[in-house]
C-alpha positions as a printed Julia matrix, in Angstrom:
499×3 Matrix{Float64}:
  17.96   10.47  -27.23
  21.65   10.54  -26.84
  23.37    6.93  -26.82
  23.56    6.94  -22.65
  19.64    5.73  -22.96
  20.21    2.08  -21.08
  16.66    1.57  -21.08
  13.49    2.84  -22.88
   9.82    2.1   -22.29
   7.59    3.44  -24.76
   3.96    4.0   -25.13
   3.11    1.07  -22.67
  -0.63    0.77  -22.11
  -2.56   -2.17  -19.44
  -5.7    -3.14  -18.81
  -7.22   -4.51  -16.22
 -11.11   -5.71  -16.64
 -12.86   -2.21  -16.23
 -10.0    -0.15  -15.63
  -6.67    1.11  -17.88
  -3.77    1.08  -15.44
  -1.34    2.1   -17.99
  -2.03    4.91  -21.05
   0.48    5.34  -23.01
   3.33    5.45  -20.52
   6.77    6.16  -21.82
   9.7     6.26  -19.01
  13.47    6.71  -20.19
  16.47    5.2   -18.17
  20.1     6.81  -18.99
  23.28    4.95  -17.8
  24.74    5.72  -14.43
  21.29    7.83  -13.24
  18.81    7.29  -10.64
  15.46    8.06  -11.64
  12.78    8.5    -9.83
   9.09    7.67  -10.42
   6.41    9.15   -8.55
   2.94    9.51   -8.18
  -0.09    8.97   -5.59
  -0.59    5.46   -4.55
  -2.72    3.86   -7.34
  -0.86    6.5   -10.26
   0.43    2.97  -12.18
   4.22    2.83  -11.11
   3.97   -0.62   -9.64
   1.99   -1.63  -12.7
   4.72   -0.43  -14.74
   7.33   -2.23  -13.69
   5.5    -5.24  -13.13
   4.95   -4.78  -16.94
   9.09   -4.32  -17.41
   9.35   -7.38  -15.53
   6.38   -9.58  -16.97
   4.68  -10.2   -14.27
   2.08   -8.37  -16.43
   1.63   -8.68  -20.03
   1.84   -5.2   -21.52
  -1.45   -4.79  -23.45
   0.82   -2.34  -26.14
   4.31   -0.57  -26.19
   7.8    -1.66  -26.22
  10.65   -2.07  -23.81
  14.0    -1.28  -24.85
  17.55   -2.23  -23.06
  20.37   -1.12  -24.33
  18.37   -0.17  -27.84
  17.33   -4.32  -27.97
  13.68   -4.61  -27.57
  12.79   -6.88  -24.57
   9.67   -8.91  -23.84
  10.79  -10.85  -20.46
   8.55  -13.49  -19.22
   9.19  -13.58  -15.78
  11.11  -11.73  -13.27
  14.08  -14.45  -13.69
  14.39  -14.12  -17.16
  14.56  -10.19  -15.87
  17.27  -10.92  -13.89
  19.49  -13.06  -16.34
  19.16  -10.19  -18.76
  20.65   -7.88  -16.27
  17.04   -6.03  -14.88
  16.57   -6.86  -11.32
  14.22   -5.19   -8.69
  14.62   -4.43   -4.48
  11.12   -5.09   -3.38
   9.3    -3.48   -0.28
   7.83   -7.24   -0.06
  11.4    -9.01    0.11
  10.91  -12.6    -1.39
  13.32  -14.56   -0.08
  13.98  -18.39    1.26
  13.64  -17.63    4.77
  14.7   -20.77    6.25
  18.1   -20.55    4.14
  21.01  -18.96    4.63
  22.23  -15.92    2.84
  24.7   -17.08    0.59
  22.15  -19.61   -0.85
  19.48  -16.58   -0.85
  22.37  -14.89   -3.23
  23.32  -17.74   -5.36
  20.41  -20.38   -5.67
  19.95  -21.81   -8.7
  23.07  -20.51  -10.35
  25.8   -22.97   -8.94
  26.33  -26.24  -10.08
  24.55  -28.93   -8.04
  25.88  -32.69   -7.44
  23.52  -34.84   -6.54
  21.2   -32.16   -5.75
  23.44  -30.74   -3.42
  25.45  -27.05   -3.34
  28.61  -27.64   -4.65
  31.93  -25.85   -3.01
  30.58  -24.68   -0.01
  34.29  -22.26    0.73
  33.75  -21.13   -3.32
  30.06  -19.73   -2.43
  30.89  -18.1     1.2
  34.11  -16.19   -0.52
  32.31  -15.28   -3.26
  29.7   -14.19   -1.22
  31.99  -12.25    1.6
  34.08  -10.34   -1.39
  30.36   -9.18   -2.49
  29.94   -8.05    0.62
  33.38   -6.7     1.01
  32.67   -4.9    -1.96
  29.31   -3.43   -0.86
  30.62   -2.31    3.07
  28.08   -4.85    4.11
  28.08   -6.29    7.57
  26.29   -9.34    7.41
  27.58  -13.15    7.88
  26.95  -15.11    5.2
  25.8   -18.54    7.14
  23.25  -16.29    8.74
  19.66  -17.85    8.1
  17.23  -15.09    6.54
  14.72  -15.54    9.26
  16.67  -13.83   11.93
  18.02  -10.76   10.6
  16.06   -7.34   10.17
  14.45   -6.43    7.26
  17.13   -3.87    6.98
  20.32   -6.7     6.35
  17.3    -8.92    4.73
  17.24   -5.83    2.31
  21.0    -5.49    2.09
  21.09   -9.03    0.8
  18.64   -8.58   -1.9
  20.47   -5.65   -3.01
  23.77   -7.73   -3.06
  21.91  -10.33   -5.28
  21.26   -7.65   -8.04
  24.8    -6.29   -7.92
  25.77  -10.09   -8.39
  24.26  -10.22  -11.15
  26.2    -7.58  -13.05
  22.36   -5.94  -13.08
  22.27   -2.97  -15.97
  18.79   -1.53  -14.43
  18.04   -2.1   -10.81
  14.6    -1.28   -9.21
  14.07    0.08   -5.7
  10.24    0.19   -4.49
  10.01    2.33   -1.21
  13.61    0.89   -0.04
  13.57    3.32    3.26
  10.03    2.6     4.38
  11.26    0.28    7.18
  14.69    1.61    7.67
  16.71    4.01   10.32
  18.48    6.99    9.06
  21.81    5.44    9.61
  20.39    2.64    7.37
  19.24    4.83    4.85
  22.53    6.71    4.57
  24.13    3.42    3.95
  21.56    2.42    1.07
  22.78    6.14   -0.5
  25.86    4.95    0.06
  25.67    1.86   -2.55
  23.33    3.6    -4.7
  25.89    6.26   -5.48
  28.39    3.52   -5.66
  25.99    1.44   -8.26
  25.63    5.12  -10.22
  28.85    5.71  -10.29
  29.65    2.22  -12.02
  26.95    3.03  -14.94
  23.88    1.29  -13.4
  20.41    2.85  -14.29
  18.27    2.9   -11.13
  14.41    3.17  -10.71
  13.55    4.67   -7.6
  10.2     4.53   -6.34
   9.47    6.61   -3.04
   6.71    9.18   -1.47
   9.83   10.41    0.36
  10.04   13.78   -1.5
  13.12   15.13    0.66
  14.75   11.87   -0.74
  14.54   12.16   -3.91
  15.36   15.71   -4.04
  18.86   14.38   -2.38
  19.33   11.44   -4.72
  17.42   11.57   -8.26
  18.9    13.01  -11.01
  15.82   12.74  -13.06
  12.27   12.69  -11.86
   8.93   11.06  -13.62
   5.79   11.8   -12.5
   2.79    9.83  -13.03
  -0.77   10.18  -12.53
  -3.58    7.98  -12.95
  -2.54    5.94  -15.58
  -0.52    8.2   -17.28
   2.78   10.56  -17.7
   2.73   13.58  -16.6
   6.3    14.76  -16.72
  10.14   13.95  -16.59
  12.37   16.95  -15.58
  15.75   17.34  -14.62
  15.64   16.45  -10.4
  17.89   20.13  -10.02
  14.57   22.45  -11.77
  12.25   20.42   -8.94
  10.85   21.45   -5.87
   8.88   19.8    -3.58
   6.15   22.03   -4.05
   6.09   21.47   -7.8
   6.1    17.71   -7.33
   2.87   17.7    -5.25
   1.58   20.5    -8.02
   2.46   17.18  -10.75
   1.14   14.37   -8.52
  -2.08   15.81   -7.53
  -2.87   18.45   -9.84
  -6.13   17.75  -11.1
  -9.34   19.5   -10.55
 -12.64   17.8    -8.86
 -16.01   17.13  -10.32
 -18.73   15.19   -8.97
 -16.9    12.01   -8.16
 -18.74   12.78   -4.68
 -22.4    12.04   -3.98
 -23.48   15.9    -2.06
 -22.8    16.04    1.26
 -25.68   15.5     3.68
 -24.45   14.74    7.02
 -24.85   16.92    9.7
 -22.76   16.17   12.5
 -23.93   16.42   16.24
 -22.32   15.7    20.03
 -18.72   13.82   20.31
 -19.37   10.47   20.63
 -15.89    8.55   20.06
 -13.25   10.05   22.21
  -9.49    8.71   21.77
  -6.45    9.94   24.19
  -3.08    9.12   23.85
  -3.27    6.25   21.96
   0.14    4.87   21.89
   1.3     1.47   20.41
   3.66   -1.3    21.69
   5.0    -2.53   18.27
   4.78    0.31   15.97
   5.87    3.98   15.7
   2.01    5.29   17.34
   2.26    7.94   19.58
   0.52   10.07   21.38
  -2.29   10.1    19.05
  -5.76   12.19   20.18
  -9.0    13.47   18.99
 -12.78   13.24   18.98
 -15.51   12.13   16.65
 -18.84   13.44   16.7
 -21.95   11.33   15.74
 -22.76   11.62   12.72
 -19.39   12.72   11.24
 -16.47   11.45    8.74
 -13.18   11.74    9.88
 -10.44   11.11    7.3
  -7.0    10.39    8.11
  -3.99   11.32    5.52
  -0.8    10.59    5.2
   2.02    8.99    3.62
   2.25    5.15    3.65
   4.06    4.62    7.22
   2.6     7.84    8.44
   0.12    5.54   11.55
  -2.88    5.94    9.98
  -3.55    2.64    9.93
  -2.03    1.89   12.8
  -4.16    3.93   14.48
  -7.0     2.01   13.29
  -5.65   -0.79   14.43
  -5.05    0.26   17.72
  -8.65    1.58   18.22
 -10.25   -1.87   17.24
  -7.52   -3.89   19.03
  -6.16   -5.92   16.52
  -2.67   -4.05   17.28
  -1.11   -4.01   20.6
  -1.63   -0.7    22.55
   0.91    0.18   25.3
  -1.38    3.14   26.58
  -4.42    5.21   25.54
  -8.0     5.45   26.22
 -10.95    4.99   23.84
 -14.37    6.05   25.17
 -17.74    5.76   23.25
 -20.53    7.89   24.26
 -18.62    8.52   27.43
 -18.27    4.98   28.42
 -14.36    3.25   28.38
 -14.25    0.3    25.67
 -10.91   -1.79   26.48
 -11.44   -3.14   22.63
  -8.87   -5.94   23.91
  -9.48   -8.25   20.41
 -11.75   -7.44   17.37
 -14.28   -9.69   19.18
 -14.32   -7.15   22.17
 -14.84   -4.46   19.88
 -17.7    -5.94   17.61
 -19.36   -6.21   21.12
 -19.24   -2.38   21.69
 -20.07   -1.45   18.38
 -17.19   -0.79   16.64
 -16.16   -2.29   12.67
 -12.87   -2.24   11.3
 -12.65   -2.83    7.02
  -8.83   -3.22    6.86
  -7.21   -2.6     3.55
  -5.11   -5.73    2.83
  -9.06   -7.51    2.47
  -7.25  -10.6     0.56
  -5.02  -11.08    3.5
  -7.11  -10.13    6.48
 -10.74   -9.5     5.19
 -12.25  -12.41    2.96
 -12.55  -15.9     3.6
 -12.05  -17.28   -0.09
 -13.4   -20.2     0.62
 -16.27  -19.45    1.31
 -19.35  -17.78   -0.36
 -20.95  -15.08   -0.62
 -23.58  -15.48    1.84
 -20.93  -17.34    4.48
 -18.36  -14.1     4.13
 -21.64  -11.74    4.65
 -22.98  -12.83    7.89
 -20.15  -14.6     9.47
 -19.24  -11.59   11.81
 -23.34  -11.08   12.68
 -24.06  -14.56   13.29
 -25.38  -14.04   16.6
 -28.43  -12.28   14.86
 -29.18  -15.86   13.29
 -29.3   -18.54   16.19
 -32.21  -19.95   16.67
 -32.83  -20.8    19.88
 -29.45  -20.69   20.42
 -28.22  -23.27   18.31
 -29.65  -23.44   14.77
 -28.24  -20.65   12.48
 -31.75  -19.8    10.8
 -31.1   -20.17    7.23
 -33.67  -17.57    6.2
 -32.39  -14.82    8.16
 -29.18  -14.99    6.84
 -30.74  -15.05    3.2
 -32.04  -12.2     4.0
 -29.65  -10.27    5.33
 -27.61  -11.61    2.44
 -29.7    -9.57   -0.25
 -30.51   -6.94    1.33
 -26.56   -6.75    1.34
 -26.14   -7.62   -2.51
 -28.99   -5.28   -2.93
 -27.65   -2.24   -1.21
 -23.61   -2.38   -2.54
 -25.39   -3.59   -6.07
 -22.76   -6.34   -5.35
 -22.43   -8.08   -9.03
 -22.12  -11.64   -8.46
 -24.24  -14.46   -9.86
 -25.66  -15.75   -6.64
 -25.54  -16.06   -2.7
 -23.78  -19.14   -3.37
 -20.6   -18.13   -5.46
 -17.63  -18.19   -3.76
 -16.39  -14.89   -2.92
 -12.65  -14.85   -4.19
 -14.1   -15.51   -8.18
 -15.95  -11.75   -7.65
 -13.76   -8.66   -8.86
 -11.66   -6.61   -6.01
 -14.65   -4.41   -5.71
 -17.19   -7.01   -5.34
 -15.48   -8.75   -2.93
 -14.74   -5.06   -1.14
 -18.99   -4.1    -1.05
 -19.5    -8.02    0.22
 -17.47   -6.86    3.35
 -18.49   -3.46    3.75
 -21.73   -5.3     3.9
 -20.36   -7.83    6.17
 -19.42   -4.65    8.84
 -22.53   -2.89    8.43
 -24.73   -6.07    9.35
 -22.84   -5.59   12.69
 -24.98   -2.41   13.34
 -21.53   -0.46   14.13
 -21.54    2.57   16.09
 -18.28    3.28   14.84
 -17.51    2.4    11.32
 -13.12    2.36   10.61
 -12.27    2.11    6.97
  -8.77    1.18    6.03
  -8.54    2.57    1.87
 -12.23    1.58    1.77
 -11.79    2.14   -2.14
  -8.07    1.22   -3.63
  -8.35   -0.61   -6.24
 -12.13   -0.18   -7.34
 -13.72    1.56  -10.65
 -15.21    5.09  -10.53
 -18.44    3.7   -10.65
 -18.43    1.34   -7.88
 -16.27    4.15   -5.37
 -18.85    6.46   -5.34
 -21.68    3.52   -4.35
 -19.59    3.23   -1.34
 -19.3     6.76   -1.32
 -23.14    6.76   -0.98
 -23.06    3.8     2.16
 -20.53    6.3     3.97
 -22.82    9.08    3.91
 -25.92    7.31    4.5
 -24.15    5.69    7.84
 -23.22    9.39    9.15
 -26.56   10.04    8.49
 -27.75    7.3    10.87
 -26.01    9.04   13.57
 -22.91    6.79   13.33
 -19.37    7.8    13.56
 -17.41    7.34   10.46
 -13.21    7.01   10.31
 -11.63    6.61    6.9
  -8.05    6.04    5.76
  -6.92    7.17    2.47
  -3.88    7.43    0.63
  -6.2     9.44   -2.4
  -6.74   13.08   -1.04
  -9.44   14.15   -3.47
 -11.47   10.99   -1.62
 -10.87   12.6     1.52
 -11.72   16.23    0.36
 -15.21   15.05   -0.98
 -16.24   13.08    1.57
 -15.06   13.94    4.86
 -15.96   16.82    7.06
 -12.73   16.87    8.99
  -9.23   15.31    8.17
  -6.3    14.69   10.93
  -3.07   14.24    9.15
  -0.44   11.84   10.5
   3.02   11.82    9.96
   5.85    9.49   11.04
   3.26    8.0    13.92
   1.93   10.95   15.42
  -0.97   13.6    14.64
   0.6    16.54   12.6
  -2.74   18.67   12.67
  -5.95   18.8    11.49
  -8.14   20.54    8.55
 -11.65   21.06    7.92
 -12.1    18.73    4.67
 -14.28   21.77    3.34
 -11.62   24.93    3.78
  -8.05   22.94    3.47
  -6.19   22.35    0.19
  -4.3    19.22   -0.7
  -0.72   21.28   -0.44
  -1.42   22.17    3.04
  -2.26   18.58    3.86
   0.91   17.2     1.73
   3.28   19.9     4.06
   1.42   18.52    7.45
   2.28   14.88    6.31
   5.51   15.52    5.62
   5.88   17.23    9.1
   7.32   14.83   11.18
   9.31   12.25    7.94
């Protein structure tokens, strides 16, 4: 490698209990380049930089800047040594302004107090100045868009003199105007002799901006090639490219009349539009696209945990107003959402309480009592059918693995007797072994009659289990493919219809 290598990760392998994230990865960074790393969601690139920044202890390998081998402990000891990262989850001090965002914990304090107030704001408006960026200094965090929230962070890194700066899916919440601005001060950066990491599904992006392009694929490297020999064909060729066994159970369901019927579902706070289809009984309906495509959203919207602004949702011919989730358990519809830390367990709590808690009208006893046998019961027959591993009814959910804690809720839903069953990523994160036991559940449900919706960001999921897939793309429906006669380039060029 010629000397313009800024910085060199080599061999770098992670594990995770069960699972190896990271086999043998090796990812070179050359001075004044932006290089960009793709793969499926799940492929390892977040697990690789966490690794460059020590959030995560590489199991083996070395990192290189600047032909120095690095080991950084933290993401601050990252960013003293020049390597800083632009985060889709921006952590910043909210309540502050941004000039103390920018430079906390680098001035001098007296008595615990900023020093040179006029030093910090000129500092701060010359970086600015600098970076054609429009945003007051005194402003607190909390009221400005992600978009200047964004700017800021990127400001920070330039501050910092950073060598190597990371960008993770910058332009997922931006306008175009925005996003010809970021280009803007990414060329700028380039042109100075920074080495940039730029992680996006955006294909037409990096195309525009990459000069070099790593692919990755579960776990692994696939291939780094010059960004000018790329297409976006060959990318999705690299990202997906692998062939199917029987990760599937067989496919059993056989689907009858419509049952769910959705029309012009349209949200109030998100890009949802126009959105509609049917579901028969009995079927599974996947939806693909790329992160920010609606898919979610329109699960959302269905169960009425999202606002809609118009739309109609009718079950076996009846209307269901599915106002609030608890509206929507009533008419027989579950939603598993993907973000199950956040949204989906109640850590506290054990195994048995996170089971029955959204069935507990199945255990009162005369109306009052909740019958403590019942819910036992229902319990194991719960553990029993996900083959949950967990020590008892009484451990507390959040000490159970991802995919333990995922099969407790599944469980959870499907104690609700659902007529409709919505599954947000009903398997990120989870071995091989334990996604086609849940694999097995969604099959046996359509079996039962029910009607089955599943998000997923993995398209070989959605080819082996689903009989029909609607892609979405940039909030509305792009088209649909029968799971059993599509390939996944044709769904990859309907996602990317509308981006």
């Amino acid at each position: 490698m010629g000397h313009d290598v800024l910085l060199e990760m080599k061999n770098i392998c992670k594990e995770f209990p069960g699972v190896k994230a990271l086999d043998n990865v090796s990812l070179t960074v050359r001075r004044g380049t932006v290089h960009a790393l793709m793969g499926e969601n799940g492929a390892g690139k977040s697990t690789l930089m966490k690794c460059l920044f020590g959030m995560y202890a590489k199991n083996s390998g070395s990192i290189y800047l600047e032909g120095k081998e690095i080991n950084f402990k933290s993401s601050k000891e990252a960013l003293d040594n020049g390597v800083a990262m632009v985060h889709q989850e921006l952590n910043q001090a909210l309540k502050r302004n941004v000039m103390d965002n920018i430079w906390l914990g680098r001035y001098p304090k007296i008595g615990g107090v900023m020093v040179n107030e006029k030093k910090i704001y000129n500092d701060t408006k010359a970086l600015f100045e600098e970076l054609e960026v429009e945003v007051d200094p005194r402003r607190i965090m909390s009221t400005m868009p992600v978009s200047q929230r964004q700017m800021v962070e990127i400001a920070k890194a330039v501050s910092f003199n950073s060598k190597v700066i990371v960008f993770d899916e910058p332009t997922s919440s931006l306008t175009e105007e925005e996003v010809e601005h970021l280009f803007k001060i990414i060329n700028m950066l380039r042109d100075r002799g920074v080495g940039i990491i730029y992680i996006s599904h955006k294909m037409a992006e990096i195309l525009r901006i990459s000069d070099d392009i790593t692919v990755m694929r579960d776990g692994t490297w696939v291939a780094t090639r010059p960004a000018s020999e790329m297409t976006m064909d060959e990318i999705i060729r690299l990202m997906v490219g692998r062939e199917l066994t029987s990760q599937f159970p067989p496919k059993t369901n056989k689907p009858g009349e419509v049952s769910l019927e959705v029309d012009n579902l349209t949200a109030q706070y998100s890009l949802l539009k126009d959105v509609s289809f049917k579901v028969r009984k009995g079927e599974i309906v996947g939806l693909a696209g790329l992160d920010g495509s609606g898919r979610t959203e329109t699960l959302e919207n269905i169960f009425g945990v999202a606002t809609r602004k118009s739309g109609t949702i009718k079950l076996n011919g009846k209307e269901c107003f599915n106002r609030n989730s608890r509206e929507s358990i009533k008419n027989g519809f579950a939603l598993l959402t993907e973000e199950r830390r956040a949204t989906g367990i109640f850590g506290i709590l054990n195994i048995r309480e996170n089971t029955v808690i959204s069935s507990l009208k199945k255990h009162k006893k005369k109306g009052i009592y909740l019958s403590e046998k019942s819910m036992r019961v229902d319990t194991q027959w719960s553990i029993d059918a996900m083959r949950t591993k967990t020590p008892t009814q009484e451990t507390k959910i959040r000490s159970l693995s991802g995919g333990n804690q995922q099969k407790v809720i599944l469980g959870r839903w499907l104690l609700t007797e659902p007529e409709v069953l919505l599954l947000d990523e009903p398997t990120r994160g989870i071995d091989v072994g334990a996604k086609y036991e849940i694999y097995q559940l969604i099959l046996d449900l359509a079996n039962k009659g029910k009607v089955v919706m599943v998000v997923s960001s993995e398209m070989p999921e959605l080819l082996g289990i689903c009989d029909r897939i609607l892609v979405m793309s940039g909030g509305r429906l792009a088209g649909e493919v029968d799971a059993q006669n599509t390939t996944q380039e044709e769904i990859m060029t309907l996602a990317a219809k509308y981006v």
